[in-house]
C-alpha positions in Angstrom: 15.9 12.3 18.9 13.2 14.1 17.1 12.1 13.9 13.3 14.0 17.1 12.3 17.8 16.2 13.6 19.8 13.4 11.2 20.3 10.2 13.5 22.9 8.2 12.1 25.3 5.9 13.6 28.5 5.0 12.2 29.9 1.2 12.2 32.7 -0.1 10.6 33.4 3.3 8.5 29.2 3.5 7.1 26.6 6.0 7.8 24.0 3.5 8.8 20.8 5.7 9.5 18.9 4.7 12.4 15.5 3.8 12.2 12.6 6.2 12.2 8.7 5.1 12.9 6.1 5.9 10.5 3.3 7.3 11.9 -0.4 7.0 10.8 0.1 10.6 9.6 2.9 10.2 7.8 2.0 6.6 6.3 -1.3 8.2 4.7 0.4 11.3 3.6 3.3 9.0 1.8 1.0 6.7 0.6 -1.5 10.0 -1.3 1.7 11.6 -2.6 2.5 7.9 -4.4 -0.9 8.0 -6.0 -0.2 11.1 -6.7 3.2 10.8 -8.4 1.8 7.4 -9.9 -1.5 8.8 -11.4 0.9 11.8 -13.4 2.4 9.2 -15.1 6.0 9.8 -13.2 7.0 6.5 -13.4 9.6 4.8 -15.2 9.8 2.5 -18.0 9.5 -0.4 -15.4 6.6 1.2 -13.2 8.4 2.3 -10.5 9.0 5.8 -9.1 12.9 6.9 -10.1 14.8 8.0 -7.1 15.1 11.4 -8.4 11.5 11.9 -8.4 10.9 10.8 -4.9 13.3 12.9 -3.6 12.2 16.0 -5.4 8.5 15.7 -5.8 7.8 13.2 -3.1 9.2 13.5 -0.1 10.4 17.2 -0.6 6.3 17.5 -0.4 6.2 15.2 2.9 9.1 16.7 4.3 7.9 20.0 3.8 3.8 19.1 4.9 4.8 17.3 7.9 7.9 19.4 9.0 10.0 15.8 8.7 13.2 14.9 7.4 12.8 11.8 5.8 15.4 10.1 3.1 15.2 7.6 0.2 16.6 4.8 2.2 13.4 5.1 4.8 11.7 5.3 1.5 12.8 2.3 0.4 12.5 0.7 3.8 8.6 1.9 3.8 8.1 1.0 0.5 9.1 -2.6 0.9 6.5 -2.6 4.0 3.8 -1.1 1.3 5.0 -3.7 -0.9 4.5 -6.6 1.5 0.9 -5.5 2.6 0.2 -5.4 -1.0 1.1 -8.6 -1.9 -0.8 -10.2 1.1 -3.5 -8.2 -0.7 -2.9 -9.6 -4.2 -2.5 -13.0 -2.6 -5.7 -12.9 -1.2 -7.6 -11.7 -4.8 -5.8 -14.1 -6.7 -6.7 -17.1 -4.2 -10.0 -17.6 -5.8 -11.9 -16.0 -8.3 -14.6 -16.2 -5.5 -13.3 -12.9 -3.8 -14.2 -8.9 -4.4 -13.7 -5.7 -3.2 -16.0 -3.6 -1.6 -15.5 -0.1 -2.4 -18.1 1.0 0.1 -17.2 -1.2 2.9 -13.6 -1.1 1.9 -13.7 -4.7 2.9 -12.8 -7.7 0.9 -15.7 -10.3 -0.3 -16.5 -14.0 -0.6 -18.6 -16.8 0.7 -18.0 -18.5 4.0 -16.7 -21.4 2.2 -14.5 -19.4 0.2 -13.2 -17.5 2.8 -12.9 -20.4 5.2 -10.8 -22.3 2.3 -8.5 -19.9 2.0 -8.0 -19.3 5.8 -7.1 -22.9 6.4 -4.1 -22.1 3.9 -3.7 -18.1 5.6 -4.4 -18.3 9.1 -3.0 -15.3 9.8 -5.3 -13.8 7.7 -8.2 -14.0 10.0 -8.6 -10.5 10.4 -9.1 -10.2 6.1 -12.6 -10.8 6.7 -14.1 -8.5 9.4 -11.3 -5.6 9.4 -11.9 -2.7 6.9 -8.8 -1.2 4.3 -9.2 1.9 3.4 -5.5 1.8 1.6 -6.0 -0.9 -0.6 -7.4 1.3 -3.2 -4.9 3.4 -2.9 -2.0 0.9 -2.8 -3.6 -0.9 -5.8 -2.8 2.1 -7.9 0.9 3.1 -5.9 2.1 -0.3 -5.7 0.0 -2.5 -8.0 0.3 -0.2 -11.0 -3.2 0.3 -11.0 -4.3 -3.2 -11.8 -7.1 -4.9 -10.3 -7.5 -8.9 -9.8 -10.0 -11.6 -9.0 -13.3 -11.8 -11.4 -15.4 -9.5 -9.1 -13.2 -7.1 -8.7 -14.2 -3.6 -9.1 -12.7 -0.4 -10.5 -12.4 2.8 -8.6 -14.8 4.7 -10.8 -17.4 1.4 -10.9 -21.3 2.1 -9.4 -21.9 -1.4 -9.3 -23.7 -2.5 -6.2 -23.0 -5.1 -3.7 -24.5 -7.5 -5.0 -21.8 -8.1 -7.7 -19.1 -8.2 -5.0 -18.7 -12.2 -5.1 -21.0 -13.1 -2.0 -23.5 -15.5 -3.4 
């Protein structure tokens, strides 16, 4: 039951594929060729990646890289995981104003009062504040259409220092 052979059961008279895990490898790679795709403007008129373009320019190029056979539907199943790391993301910046980004650190920013605040309202959010993410940038511009939130935020392309990163 490798990557390379179509593993598909049929019930009730469908073609129900079975599911496939995502490695680290192939999360990253996915995740680069939707920046990719997203920073060339291959969008849609409502921001998101037709089907025909992930098929031909998206996963043809992961398919092809990684010697896999993935399909739109474990696109879409992946991209709804993307989506719902993102949010916890977005949640998180639009808590407070209070919180930043890191760009260095790739770690998101507050106060201890801020973070323990929101924490009382995201407990299982603990690890936000010690764990690094080096996909958020990435999966601001993928998923989040390239828009940044939360008064301290900072662009990709920004030098500010740290000390404009929320933590008073």
């Amino acid at each position: 039951m490798g990557d390379s052979h179509q593993e598909n059961d049929k019930r009730k008279g469908k073609v129900v594929e079975k599911y496939k895990v995502w490695t680290l490898e192939k999360i990253n790679e996915l995740l680069k060729l939707m920046v990719d795709a997203a920073t060339h403007g291959w969008r849609d008129s409502n921001g998101l990646l037709s089907k025909i373009s992930v098929e031909r320019k998206i996963l043809s190029a992961l398919n092809e890289k990684l010697g896999c056979q993935r399909t739109y539907p474990q696109y879409l199943s992946h991209l709804k995981w993307f989506n719902q790391r993102y949010n916890n993301f977005y949640q998180l910046m639009r808590h407070s104003s209070r919180f930043g980004w890191d760009h260095i650190t790739k770690k998101f920013t507050a106060s201890h009062e801020v973070w323990e605040y929101y924490l009382k309202s995201h407990p299982t959010h603990r690890n936000y504040r010690t764990n690094t993410f080096t996909d958020y940038e990435d999966m601001r511009i993928a998923i989040g259409n390239g828009t940044d939130v939360g008064r301290h935020s900072i662009g990709l392309e920004d030098d500010t220092d740290a000390r404009t990163f929320g933590v008073e």
